[in-house]
N, C-alpha and C positions, 0 to 999 in steps of 0.2 A: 697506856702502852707507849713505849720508846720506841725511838730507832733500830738501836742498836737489838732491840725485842726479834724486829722485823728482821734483820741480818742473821739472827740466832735460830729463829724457824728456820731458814733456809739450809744451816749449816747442818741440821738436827735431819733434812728431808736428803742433803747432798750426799751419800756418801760415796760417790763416786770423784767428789772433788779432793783433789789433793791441797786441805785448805795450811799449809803452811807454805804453799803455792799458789795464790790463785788471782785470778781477776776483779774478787766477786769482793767489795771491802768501799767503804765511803772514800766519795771525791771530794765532799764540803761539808762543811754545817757540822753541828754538836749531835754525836749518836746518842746521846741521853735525852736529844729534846722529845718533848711528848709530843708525837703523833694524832696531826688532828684530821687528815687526810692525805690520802697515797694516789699519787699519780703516776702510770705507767708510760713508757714511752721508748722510740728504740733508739733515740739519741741524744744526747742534752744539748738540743740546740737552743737559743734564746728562744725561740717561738716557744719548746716544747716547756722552757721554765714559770715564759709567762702564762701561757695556758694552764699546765699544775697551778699557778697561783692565783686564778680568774678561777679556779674549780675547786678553792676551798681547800687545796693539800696543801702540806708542808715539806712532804715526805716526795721526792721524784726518785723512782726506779728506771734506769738509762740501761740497756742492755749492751750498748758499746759505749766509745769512750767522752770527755765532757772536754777536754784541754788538747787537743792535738798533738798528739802523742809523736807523730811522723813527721814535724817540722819544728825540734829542735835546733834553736838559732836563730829564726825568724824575728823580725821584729813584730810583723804583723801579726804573729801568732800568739808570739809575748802580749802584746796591745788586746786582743781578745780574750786572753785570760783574764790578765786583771781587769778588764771592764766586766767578762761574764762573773770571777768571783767578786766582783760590786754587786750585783746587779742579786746576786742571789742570798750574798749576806743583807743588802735591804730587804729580802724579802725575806729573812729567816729562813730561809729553805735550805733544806740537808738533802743532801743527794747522794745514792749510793748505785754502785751499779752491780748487775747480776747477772753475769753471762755465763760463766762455766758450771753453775748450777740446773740454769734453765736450758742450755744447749743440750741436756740432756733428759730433763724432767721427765720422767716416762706422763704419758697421759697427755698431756696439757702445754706440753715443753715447747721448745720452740720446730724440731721436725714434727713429730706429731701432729702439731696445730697444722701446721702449713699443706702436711696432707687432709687432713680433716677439710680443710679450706678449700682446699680448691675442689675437693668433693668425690674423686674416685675413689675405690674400692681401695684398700691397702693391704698388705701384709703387715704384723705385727712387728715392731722395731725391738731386737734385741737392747736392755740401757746402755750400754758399752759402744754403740752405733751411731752415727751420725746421718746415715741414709736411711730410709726410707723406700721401696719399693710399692707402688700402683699401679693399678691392674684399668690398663684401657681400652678401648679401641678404636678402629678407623686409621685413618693415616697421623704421619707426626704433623703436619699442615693442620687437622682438625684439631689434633692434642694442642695444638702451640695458640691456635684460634681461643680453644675453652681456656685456655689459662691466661689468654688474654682477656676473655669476656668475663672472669672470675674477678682478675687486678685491675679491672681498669677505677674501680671504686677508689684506689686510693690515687689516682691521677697519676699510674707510673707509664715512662715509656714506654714504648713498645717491644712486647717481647721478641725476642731475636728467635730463628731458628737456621741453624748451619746445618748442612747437607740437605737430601733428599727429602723437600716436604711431601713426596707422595709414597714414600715407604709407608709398609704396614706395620703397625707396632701394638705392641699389647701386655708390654713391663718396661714401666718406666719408672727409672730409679732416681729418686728425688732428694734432694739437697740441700740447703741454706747455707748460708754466710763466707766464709773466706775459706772454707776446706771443703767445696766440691770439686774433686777430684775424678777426671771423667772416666779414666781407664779404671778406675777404684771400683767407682758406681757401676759400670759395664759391667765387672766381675760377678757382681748379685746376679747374675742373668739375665739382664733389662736388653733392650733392644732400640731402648731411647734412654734420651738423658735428659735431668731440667736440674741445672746450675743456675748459679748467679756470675754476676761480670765484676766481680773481687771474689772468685772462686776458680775460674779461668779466661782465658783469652783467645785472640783469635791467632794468635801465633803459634800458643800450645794446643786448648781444647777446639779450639775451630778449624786447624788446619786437622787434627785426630779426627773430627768429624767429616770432612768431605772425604779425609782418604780413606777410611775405615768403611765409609758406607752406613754407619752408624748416627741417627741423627740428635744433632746437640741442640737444646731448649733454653734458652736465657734470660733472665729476670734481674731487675735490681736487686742489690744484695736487701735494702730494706723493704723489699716490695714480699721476701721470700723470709722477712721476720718480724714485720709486726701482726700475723694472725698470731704468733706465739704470746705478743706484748699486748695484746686482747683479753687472749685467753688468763695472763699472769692476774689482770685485774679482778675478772671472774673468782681467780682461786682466792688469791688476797682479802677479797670480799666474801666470801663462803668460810675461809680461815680464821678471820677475825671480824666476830660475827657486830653488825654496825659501825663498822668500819668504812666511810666511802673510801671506793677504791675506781679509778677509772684511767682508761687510756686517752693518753692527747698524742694530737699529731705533730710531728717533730721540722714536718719542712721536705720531708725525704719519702719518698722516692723523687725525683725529675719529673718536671714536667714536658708536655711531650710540644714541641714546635713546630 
């Protein structure tokens, strides 16, 4: 099996992606080579290249981006390029990324997992959806605690919670990556919120929080998406049957100080 094999599954399961559009398309390496191992991961950071390449892949799936997309002009960001594509043409690795496919994935995807993860009850997620609603209870202080005691596995920060940690809540509408949207998520009928912090801030969603009376939950943006980059390996590996397929850690979430 190729690369390009593994791009083609996707495209065949995506049809919500508008692919003469999309994100989801190689950052390096020849999509013809053959595929002797896949590593999953939620960023192509150097750690996450070397570890794909300690783990016997060739194949690394990034679910955001590999070359810094947001500092066009830099030198230093020019200097990180071509040192990371050195670093990965020595190592014949081909890299592709897959985010508007799996941001959606029913099942397995990246909201799904994420509720799955942290383990309360959920509602069903229409595909077309990007939130997620869970069913909890106790106060947002307890809720903001368990989802702390859920993430602290992968060394993230500490979760944040703005407004009233002693409200009572019992639908909380759940979100990943750079589109939680807190008056959006309230719309579901939630009565709490758990964003990430490149999804809002505390000028927009935290100042909405203390005046609303409505309490906002905050997680790193990669802390609230690699159970989905977990879960991709799982599928990857059941899809193509002797296939290694496994998750490495990319460096992200922060550490906490």
């Amino acid at each position: 099996m190729n690369a390009r094999e593994v791009l083609e599954h996707f495209r065949s399961v995506g049809k919500w992606v508008n692919w003469d559009s999309t994100r989801d398309h190689f950052h390096h390496g020849d999509p013809n080579a053959e595929v002797r191992g896949i590593a999953t991961t939620w960023i192509a950071s150097f750690q996450a290249i070397e570890a794909a390449h300690a783990a016997g892949a060739n194949l690394l799936i990034t679910h955001e981006p590999t070359f810094y997309p947001n500092y066009p002009g830099f030198r230093s960001a020019y200097d990180l390029r071509l040192k990371k594509r050195d670093l990965l043409t020595k190592l014949s690795m081909v890299v592709m990324r897959c985010h508007d496919t799996w941001d959606r994935m029913p099942g397995v995807g990246i909201p799904d997992a994420w509720a799955d993860f942290l383990g309360f009850e959920a509602e069903p997620r229409p595909t077309d959806r990007y939130y997620k609603v869970c069913l909890v209870e106790g106060t947002a202080g307890e809720v903001a605690r368990a989802v702390q005691e859920r993430t602290s596995q992968f060394g993230a920060d500490p979760v944040r919670l703005f407004g009233d940690g002693d409200a009572k809540v019992t639908r909380m509408a759940v979100g990943t990556g750079a589109i939680t949207r807190v008056p959006q998520m309230f719309q579901l009928g939630a009565d709490c919120v758990l964003c990430t912090d490149d999804g809002m801030n505390s000028w927009t969603g935290g100042l909405w929080a203390v005046d609303s009376g409505v309490p906002v939950i905050c997680v790193n943006h990669a802390t609230a998406e690699i159970p989905g980059m977990m879960k991709m390996a799982e599928y990857l590996a059941a899809t193509f049957p002797g296939m290694n397929a496994q998750y490495v850690a990319c460096g992200l979430p922060p550490s906490s100080v």
